[in-house]
VOBA-1610 file (N, C-alpha, C; in pm, whole numbers, padded with zeros to 5 digits, always signed):
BEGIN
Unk+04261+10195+18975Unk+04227+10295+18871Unk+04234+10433+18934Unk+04310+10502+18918Unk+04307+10638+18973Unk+04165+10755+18956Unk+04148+10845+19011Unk+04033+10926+18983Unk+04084+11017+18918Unk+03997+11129+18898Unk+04006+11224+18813Unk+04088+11309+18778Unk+04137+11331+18946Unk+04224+11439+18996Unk+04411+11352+18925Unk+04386+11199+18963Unk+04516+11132+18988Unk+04548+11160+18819Unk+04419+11183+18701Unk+04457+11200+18594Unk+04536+11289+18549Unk+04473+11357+18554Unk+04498+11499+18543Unk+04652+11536+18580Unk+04664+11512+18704Unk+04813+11540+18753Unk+04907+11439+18680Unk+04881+11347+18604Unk+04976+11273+18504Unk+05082+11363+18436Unk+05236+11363+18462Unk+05311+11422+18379Unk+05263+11423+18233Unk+05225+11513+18117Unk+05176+11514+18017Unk+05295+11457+17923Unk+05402+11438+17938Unk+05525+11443+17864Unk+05540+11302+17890Unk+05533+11239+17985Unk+05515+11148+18062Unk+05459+11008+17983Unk+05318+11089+17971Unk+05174+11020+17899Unk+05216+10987+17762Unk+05263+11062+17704Unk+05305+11069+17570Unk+05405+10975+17523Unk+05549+10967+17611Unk+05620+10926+17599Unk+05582+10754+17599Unk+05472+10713+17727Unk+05419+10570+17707Unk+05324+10524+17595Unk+05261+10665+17557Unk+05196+10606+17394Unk+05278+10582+17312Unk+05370+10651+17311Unk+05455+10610+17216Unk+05531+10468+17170Unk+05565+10481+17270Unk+05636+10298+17294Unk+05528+10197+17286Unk+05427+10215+17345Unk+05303+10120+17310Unk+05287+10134+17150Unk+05294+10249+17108Unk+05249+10270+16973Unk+05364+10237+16869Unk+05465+10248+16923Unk+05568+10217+16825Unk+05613+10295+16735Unk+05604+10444+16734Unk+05636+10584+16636Unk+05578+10683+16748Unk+05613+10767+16673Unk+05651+10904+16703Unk+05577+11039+16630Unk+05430+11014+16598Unk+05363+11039+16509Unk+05235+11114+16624Unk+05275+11102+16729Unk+05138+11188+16802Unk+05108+11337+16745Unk+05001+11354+16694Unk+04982+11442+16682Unk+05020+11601+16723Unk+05071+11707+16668Unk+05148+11813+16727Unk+05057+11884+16846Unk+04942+11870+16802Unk+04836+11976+16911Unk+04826+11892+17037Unk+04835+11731+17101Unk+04860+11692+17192Unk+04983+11701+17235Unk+05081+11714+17212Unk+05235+11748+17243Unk+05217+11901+17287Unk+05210+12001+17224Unk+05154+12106+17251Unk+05066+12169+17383Unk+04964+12078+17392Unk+04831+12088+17497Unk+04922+12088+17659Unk+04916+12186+17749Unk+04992+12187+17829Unk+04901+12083+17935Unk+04787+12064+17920Unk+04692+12057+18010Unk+04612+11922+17946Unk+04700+11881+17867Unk+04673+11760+17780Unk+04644+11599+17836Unk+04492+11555+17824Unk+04471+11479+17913Unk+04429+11327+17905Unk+04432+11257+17982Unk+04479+11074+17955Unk+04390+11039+17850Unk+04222+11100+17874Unk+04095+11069+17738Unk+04158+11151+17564Unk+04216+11260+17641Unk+04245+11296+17466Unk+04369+11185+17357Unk+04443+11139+17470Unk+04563+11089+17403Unk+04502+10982+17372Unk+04428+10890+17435Unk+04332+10773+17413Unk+04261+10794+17316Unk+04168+10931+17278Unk+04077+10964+17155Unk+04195+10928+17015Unk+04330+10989+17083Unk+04363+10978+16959Unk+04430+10844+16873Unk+04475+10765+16989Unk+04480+10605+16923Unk+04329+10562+16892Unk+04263+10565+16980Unk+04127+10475+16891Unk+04089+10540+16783Unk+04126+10688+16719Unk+04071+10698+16587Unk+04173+10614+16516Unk+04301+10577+16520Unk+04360+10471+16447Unk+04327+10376+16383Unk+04219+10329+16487Unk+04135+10184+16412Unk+04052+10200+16272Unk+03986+10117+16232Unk+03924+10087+16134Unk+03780+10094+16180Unk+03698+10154+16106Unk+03550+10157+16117Unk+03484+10016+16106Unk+03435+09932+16214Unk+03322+09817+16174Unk+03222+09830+16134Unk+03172+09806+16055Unk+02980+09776+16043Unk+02984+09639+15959Unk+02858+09599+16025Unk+02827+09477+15909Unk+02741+09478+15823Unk+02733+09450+15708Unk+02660+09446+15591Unk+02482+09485+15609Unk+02431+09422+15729Unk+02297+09510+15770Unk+02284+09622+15851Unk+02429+09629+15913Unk+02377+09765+15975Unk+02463+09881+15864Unk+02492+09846+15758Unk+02574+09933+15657Unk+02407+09951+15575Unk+02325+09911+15549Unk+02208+09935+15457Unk+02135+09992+15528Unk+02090+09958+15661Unk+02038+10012+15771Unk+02098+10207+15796Unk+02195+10187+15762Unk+02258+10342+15827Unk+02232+10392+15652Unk+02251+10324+15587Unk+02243+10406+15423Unk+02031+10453+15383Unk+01994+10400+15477Unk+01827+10377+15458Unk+01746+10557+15559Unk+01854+10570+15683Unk+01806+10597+15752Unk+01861+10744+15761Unk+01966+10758+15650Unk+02057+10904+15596Unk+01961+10963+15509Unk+01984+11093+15542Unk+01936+11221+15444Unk+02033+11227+15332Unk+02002+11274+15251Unk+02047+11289+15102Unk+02078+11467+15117Unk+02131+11553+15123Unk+02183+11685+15149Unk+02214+11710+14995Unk+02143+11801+14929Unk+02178+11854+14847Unk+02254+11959+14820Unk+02365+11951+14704Unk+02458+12070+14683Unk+02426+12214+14650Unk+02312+12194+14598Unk+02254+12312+14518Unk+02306+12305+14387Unk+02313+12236+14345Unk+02368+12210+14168Unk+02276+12108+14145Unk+02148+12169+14061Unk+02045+12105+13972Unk+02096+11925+13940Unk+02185+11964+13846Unk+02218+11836+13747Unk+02299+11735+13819Unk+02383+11811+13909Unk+02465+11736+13966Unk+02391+11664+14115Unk+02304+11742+14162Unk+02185+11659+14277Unk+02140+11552+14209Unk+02112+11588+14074Unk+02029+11451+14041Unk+02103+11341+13985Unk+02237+11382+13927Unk+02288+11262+13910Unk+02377+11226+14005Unk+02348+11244+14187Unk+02391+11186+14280Unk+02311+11179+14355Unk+02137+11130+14304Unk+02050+11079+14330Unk+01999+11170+14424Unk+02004+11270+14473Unk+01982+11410+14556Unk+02062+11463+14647Unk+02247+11405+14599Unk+02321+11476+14677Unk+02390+11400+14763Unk+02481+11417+14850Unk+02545+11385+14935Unk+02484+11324+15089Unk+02483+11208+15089Unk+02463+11076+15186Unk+02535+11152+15318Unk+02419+11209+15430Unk+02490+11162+15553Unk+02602+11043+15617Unk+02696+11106+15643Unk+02757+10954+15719Unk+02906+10938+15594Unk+02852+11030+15483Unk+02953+11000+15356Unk+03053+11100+15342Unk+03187+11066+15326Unk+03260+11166+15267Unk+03272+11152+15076Unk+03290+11284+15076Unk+03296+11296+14924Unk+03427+11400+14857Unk+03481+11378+14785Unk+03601+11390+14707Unk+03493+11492+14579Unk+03568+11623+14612Unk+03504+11675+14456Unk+03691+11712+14396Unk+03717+11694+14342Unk+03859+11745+14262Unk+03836+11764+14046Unk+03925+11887+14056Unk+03907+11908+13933Unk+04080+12066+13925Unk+04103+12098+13800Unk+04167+12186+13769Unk+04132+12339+13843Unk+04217+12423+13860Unk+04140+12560+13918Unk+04044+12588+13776Unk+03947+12649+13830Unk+03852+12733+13759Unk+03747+12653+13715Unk+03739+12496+13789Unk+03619+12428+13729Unk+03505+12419+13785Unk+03537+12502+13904Unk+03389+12556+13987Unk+03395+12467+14115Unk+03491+12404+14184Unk+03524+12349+14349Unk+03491+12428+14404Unk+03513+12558+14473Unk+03477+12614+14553Unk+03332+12697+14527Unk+03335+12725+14427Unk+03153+12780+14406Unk+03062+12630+14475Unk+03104+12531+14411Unk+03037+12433+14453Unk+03017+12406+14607Unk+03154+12459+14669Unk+03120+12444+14814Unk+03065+12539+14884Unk+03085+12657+14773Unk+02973+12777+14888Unk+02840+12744+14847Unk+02771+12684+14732Unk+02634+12641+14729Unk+02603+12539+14824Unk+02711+12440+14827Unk+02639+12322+14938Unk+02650+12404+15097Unk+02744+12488+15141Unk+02704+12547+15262Unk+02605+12644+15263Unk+02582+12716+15159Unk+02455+12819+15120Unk+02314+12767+15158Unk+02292+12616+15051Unk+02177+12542+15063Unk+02140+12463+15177Unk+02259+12453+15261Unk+02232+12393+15416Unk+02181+12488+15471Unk+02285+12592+15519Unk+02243+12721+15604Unk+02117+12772+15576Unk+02077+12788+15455Unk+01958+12860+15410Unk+01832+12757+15487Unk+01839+12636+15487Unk+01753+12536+15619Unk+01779+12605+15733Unk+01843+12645+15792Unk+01900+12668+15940Unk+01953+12501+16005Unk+02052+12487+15887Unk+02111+12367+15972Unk+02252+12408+15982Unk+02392+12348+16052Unk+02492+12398+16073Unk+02623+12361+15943Unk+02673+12439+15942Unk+02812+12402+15853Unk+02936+12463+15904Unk+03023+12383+15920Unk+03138+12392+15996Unk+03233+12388+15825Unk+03278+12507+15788Unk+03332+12536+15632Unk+03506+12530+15697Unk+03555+12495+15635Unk+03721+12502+15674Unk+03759+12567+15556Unk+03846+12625+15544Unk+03915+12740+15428Unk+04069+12733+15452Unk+04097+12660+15336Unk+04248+12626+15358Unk+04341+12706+15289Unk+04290+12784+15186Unk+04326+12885+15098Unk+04289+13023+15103Unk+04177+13049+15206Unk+04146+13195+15187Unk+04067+13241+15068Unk+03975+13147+15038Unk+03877+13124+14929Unk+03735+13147+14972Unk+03760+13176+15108Unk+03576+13175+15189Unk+03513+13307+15149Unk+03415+13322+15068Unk+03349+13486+15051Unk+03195+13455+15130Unk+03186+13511+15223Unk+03060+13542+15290Unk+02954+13601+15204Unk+03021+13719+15108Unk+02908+13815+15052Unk+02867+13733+14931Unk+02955+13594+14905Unk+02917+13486+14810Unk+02797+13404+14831Unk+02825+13359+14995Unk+02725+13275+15016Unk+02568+13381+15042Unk+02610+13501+15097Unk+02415+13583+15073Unk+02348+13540+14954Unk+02443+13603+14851Unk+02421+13638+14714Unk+02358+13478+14742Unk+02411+13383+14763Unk+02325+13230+14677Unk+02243+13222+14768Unk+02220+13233+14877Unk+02117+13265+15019Unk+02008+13281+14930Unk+02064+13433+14891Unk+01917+13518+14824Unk+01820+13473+14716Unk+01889+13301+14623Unk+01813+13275+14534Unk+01762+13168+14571Unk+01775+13104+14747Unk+01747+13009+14761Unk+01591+12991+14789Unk+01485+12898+14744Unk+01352+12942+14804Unk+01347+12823+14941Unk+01216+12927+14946Unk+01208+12814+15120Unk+01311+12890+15222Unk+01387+12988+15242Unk+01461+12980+15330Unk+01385+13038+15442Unk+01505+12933+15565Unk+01397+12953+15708Unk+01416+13076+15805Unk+01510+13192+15692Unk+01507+13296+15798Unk+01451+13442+15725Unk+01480+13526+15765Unk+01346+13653+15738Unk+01475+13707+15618Unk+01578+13700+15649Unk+01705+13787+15594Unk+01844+13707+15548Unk+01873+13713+15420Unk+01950+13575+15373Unk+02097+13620+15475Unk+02115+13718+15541Unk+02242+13726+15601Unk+02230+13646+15742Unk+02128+13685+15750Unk+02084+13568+15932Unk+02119+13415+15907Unk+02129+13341+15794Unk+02171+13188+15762Unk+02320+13210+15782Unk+02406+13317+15790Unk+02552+13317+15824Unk+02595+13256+15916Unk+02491+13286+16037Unk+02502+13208+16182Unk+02518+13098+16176Unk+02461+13040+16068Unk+02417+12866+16058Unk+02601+12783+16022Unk+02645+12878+15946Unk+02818+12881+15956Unk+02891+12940+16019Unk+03013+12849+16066Unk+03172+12846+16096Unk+03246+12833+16029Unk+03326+12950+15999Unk+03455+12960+15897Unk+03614+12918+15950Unk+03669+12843+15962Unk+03806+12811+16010Unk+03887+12801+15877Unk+03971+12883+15901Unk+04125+12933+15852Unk+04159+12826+15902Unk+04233+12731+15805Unk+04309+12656+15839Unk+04452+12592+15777Unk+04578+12619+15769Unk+04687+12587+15645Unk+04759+12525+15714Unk+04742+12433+15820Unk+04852+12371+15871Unk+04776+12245+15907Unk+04844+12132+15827Unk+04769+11981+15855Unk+04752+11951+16014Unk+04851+11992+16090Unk+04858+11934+16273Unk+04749+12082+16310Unk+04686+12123+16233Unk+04606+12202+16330Unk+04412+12129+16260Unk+04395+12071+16167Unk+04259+12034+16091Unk+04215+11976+16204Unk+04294+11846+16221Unk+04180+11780+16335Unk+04159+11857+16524Unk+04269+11912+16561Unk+04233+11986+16651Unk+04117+12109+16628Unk+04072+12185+16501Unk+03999+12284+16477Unk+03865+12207+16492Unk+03864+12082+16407Unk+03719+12025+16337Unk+03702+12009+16502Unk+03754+11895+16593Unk+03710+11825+16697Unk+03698+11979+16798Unk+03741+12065+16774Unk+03641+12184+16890Unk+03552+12247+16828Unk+03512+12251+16696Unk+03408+12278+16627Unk+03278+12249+16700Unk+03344+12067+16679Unk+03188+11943+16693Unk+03147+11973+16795Unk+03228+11998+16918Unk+03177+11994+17045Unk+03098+12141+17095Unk+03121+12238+16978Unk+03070+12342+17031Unk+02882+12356+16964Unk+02882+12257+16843Unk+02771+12249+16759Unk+02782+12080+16665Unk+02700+12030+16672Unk+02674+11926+16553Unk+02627+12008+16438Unk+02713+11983+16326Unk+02692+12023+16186Unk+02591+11930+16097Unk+02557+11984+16013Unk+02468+11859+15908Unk+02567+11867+15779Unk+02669+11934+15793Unk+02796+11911+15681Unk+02957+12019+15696Unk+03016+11962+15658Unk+03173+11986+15690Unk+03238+11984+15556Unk+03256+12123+15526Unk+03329+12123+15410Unk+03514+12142+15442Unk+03613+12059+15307Unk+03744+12125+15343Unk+03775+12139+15227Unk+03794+12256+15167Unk+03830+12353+15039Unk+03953+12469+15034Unk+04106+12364+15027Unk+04102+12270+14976Unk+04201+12130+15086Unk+04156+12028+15130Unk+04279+11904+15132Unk+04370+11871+15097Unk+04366+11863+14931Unk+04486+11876+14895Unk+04629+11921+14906Unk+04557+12066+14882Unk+04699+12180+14975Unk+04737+12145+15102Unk+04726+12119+15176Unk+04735+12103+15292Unk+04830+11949+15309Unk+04804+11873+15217Unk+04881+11750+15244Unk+04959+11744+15148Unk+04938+11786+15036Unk+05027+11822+14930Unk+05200+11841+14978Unk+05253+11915+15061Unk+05411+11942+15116Unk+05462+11827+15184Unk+05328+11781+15233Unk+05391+11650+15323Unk+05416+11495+15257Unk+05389+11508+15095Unk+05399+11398+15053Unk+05517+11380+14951Unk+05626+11440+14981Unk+05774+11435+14894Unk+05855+11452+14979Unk+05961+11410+14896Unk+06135+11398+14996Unk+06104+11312+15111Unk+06200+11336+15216Unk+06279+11250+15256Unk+06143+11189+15336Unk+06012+11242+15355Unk+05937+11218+15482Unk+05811+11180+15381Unk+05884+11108+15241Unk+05726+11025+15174Unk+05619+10945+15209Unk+05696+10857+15296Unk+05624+10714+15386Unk+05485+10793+15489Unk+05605+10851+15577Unk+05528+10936+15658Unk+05422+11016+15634Unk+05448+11132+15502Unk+05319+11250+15461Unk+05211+11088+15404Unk+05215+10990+15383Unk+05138+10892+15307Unk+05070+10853+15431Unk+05140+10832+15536Unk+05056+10728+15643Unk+04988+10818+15750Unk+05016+11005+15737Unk+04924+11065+15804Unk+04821+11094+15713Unk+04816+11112+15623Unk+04687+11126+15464Unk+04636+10981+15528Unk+04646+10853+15516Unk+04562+10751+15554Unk+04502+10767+15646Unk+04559+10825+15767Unk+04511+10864+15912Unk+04411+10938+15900Unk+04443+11058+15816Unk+04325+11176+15836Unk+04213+11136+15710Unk+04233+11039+15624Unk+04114+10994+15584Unk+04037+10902+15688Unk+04075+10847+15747Unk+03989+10770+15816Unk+03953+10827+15915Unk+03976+10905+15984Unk+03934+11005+16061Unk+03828+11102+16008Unk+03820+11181+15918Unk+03729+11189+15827Unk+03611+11104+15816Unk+03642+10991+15774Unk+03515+10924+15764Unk+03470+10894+15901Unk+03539+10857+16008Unk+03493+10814+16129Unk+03417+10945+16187Unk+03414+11075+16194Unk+03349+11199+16226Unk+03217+11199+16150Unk+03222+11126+16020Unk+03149+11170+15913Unk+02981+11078+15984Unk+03061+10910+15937Unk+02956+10800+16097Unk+02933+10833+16204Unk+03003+10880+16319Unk+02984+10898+16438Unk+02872+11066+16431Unk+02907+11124+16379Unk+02866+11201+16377Unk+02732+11244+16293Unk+02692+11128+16215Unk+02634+11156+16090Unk+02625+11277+16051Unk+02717+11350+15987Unk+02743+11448+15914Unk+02800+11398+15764Unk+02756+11529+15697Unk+02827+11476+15518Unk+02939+11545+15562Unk+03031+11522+15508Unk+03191+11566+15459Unk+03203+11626+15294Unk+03234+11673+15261Unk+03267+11754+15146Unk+03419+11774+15127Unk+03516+11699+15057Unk+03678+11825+15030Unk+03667+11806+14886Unk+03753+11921+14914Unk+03828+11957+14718Unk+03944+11896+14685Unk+04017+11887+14646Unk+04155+11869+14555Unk+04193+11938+14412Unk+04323+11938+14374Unk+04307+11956+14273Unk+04362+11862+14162Unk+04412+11839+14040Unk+04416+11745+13953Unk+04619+11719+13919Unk+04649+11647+13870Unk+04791+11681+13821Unk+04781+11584+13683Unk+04908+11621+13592Unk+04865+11550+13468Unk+04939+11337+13553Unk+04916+11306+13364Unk+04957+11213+13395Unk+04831+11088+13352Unk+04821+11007+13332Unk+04715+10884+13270Unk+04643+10860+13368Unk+04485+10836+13359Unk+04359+10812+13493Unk+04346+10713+13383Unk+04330+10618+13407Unk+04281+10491+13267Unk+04333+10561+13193Unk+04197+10427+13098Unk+04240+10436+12951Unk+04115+10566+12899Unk+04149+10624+12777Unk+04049+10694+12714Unk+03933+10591+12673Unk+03809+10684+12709Unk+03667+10635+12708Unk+03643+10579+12627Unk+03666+10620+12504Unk+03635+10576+12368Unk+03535+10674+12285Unk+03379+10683+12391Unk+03274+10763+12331Unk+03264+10919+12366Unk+03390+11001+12418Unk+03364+11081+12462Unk+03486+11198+12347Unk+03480+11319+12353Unk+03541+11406+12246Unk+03687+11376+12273Unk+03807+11424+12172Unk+03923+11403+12232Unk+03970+11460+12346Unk+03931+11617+12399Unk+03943+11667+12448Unk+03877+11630+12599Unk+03773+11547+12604Unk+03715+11531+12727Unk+03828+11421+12740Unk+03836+11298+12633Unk+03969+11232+12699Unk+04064+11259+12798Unk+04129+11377+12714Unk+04221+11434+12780Unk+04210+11479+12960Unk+04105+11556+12984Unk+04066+11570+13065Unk+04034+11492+13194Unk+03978+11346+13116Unk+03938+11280+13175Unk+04057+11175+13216Unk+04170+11156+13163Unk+04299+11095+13197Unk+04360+11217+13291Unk+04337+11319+13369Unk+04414+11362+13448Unk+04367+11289+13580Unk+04421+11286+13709Unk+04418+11204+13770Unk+04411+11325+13958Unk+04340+11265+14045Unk+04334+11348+14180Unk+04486+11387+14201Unk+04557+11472+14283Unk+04617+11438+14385Unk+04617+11357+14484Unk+04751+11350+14587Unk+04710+11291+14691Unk+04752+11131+14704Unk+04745+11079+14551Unk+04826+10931+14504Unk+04692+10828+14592Unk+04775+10769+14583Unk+04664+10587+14530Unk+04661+10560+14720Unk+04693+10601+14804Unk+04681+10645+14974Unk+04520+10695+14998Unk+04518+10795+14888Unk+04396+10887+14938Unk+04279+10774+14860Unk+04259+10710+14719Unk+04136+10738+14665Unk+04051+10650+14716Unk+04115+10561+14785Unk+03994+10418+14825Unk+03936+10537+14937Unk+03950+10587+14976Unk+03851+10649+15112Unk+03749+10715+15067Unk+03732+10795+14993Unk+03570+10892+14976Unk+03493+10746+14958Unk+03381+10768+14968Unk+03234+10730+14946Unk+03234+10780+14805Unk+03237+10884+14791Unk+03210+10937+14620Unk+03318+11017+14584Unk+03355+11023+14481Unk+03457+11116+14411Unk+03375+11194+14250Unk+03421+11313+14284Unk+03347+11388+14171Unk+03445+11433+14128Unk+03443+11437+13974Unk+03586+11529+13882Unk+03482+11665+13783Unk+03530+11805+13807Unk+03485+11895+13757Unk+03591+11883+13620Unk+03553+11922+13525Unk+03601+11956+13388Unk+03529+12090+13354Unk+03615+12178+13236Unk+03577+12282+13147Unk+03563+12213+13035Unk+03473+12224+12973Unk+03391+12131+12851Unk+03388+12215+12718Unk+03462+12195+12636Unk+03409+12268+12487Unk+03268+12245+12447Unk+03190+12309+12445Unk+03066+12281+12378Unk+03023+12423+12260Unk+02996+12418+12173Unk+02956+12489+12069Unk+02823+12582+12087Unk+02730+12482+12133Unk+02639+12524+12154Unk+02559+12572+12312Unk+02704+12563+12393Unk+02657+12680+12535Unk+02692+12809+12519Unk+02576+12831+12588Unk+02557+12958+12601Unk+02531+13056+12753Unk+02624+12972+12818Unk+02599+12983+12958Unk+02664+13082+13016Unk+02769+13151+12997Unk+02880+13259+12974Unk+02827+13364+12922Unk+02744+13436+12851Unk+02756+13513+12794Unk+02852+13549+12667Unk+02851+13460+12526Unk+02946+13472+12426Unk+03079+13396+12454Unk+03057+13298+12601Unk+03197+13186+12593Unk+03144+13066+12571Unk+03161+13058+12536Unk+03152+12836+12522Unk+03203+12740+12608Unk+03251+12766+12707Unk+03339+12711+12770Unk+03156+12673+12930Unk+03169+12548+12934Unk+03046+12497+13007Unk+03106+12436+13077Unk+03064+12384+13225Unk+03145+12227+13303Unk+03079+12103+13286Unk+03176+11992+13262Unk+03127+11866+13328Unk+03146+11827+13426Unk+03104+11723+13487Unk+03126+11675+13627Unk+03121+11504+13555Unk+03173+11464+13628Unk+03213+11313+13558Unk+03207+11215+13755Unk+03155+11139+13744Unk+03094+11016+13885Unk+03208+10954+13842Unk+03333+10935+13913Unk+03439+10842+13935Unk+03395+10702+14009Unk+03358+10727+14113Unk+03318+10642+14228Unk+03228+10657+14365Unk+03130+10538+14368Unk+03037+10590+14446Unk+02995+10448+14513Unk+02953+10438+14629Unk+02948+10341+14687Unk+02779+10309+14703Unk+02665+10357+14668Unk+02594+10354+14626Unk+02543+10325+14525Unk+02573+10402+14390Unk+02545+10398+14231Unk+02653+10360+14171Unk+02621+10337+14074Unk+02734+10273+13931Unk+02810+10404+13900Unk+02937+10377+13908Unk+03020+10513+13835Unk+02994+10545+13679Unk+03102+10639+13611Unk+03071+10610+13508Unk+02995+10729+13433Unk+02880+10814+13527Unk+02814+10857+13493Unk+02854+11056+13497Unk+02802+11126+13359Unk+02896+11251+13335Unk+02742+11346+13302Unk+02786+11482+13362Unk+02648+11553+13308Unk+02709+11681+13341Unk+02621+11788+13222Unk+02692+11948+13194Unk+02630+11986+13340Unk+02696+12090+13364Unk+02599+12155+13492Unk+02645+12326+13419Unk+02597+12357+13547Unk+02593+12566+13544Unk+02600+12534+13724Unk+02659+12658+13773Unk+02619+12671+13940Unk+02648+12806+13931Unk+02518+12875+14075Unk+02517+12993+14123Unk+02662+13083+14073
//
């Protein structure tokens, strides 16, 4: 077994070239190809995230018993996800622009930070407003610092628009701080280019990769996960039956990302713009959100409720 030094001095090109053939593709990640100084444990980190997460059925109730519940800061929507987002869980919020995804994610990093716990926010669009998250700072009660701008500290903002750079950003994040949540607003975009033409197979089987990677940060780390998406048309089932025509409609649009991505969240949330007559939440618009429980590995899906957020 060589020592430290014998590692290290490993041709890096070298190293790579034997994962490969062991591995059978050509799929190493760009930031290890890249890494001049790139070393035998990282290339190793990055096949064993390949695998599949084990637990067995008692230590899966055991880890669900012993998780915090992290709330979003959305009243209606905490309670009808029993108080929020499950340590250890990733969660899928997707909906149309303007149905409140990213407000939603500056309240859940707002309502962390405002604890003085950490949030590692990724911004894939250039959607991050700081003077957003004070403003919700400022209505938060209980907060543990003298000045709602001092909870800023409690966040990390990463710019991020290039899929081969997410997991190199998140994994020097972790090591510089453990977060109590990890938002990515939005995922979608980001994998969205890589899933047409000639390189379909491929943009499909790195989306599988970086979901499970995802969740494996989410366990290992017990941290919540948070991403966005957005919607495209096209049939989600069948229409409800008991719901307006228009929520139908709504409710048959379907994630991005294709039938690769949806088995992975823990929960999936769909935002809607809701006709209602009688809101008055706008100021003279009518126009209110729903949020509709797709899937949850905890509670019964199924379940839809109006909200308002900061």
């Amino acid at each position: 077994m060589p020592d430290d030094t014998a590692v290290h001095d490993i041709s890096h090109r070298k190293l790579v070239s034997l994962l490969v053939t062991a591995r059978g593709d050509e799929d190493v990640p760009e930031w290890i190809l890249n890494d001049e100084r790139g070393t035998l444990e990282e290339a190793l980190h990055s096949v064993q995230n390949r695998a599949a997460l084990r637990m067995n059925g008692k230590d899966l109730i055991r880890s669900m018993e012993n998780s915090r519940c992290l709330p979003l800061g959305c009243t209606k929507i905490d309670e009808m996800l029993q108080g929020g987002l499950l340590e250890g869980h990733l969660m899928e919020v997707f909906g149309d622009a303007g149905t409140g995804k990213t407000q939603l994610c500056h309240t859940a990093a707002a309502v962390t930070a405002s604890r003085g716990e950490r949030v590692i926010y990724i911004d894939t669009g250039n959607s991050f407003r700081a003077s957003r998250l004070v403003s919700i700072i400022g209505n938060v009660s209980n907060i543990a610092f003298r000045r709602a701008e001092d909870a800023l500290d409690c966040v990390t903002v990463l710019n991020v628009h290039r899929m081969d750079d997410l997991l190199h950003e998140m994994q020097q994040a972790l090591k510089a701080s453990t977060p109590s949540m990890i938002i990515i607003d939005c995922l979608g975009s980001l994998v969205a280019p890589m899933l047409g033409g000639v390189a379909y197979d491929a943009g499909h089987d790195v989306l599988s990769r970086m979901a499970m990677h995802l969740k494996r940060i989410a366990a290992e780390h017990h941290v919540a996960v948070l991403v966005t998406n957005y919607t495209i048309g096209g049939e989600y089932g069948q229409p409800s039956g008991h719901l307006s025509s228009e929520d139908d409609a709504f409710y048959m649009k379907r994630a991005a990302l294709g039938e690769t991505w949806v088995g992975h969240p823990h929960v999936r949330l769909q935002l809607v713009m809701h006709q209602d007559d009688t809101s008055h939440h706008h100021q003279g618009s009518s126009r209110a959100r729903r949020a509709f429980l797709h899937q949850s590995t905890n509670m019964p899906s199924g379940a839809c409720v109006d909200f308002d957020i900061y």
